[in-house]
N, C-alpha and C positions, 0 to 999 in steps of 0.2 A: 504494500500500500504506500503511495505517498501523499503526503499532507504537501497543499499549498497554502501561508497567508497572505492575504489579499489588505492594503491600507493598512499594514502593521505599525504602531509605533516601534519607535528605535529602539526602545528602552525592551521591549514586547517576547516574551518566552514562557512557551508552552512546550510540555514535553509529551504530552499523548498523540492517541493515534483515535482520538475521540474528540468530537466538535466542542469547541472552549466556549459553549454556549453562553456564560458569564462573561468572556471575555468580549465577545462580540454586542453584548447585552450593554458591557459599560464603554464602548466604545474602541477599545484595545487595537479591535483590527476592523476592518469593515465586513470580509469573510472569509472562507473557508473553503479547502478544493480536495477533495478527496478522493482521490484515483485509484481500483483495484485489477490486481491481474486475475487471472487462470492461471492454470498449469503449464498451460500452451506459451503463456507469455502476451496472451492478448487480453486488451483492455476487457473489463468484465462489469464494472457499473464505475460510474458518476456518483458524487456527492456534492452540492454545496449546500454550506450553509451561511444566515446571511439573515438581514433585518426586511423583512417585509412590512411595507406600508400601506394600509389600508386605504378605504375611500375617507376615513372621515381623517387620515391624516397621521392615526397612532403607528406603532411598530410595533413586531413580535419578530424573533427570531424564528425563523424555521428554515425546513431542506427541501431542496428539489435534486430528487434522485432520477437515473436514467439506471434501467435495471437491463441484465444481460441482452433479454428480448425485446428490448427496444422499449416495455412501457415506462410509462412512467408514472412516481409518486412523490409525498413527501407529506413532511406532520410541522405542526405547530411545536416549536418546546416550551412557550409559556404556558 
């Protein structure tokens, strides 16, 4: 798997392999890239995660995932 951060402060260090939902929450980074392989060596799903903005303006962190098969999902973490 590799983690991308996206808008990281300079200062900014994470050591998982799991989205810093708090971090993205307090502004830390903007988001999150998260790349997995197969066996094979080929890409196998998409992760980001990231602040999503509503119609009335608020935010909530959530993911938008690209899964093997091409569909796709993702959840709210608030």
């Amino acid at each position: 798997m590799w983690r991308y951060d996206f808008g990281a402060q300079a200062d900014y260090l994470y050591g998982g392999l799991n989205a810093d939902v708090e971090g993205i929450r307090r502004g830390d980074l903007e988001a999150q890239l998260f790349i997995n392989w197969n066996s094979s060596g080929q890409v196998d799903r998409y992760e980001l995660w990231s602040i999503a903005v509503s119609g009335n303006g608020t935010g909530s962190v959530s993911s938008y995932i690209v899964y093997p098969d091409g569909s796709i999902g993702g959840s709210a973490a608030d």
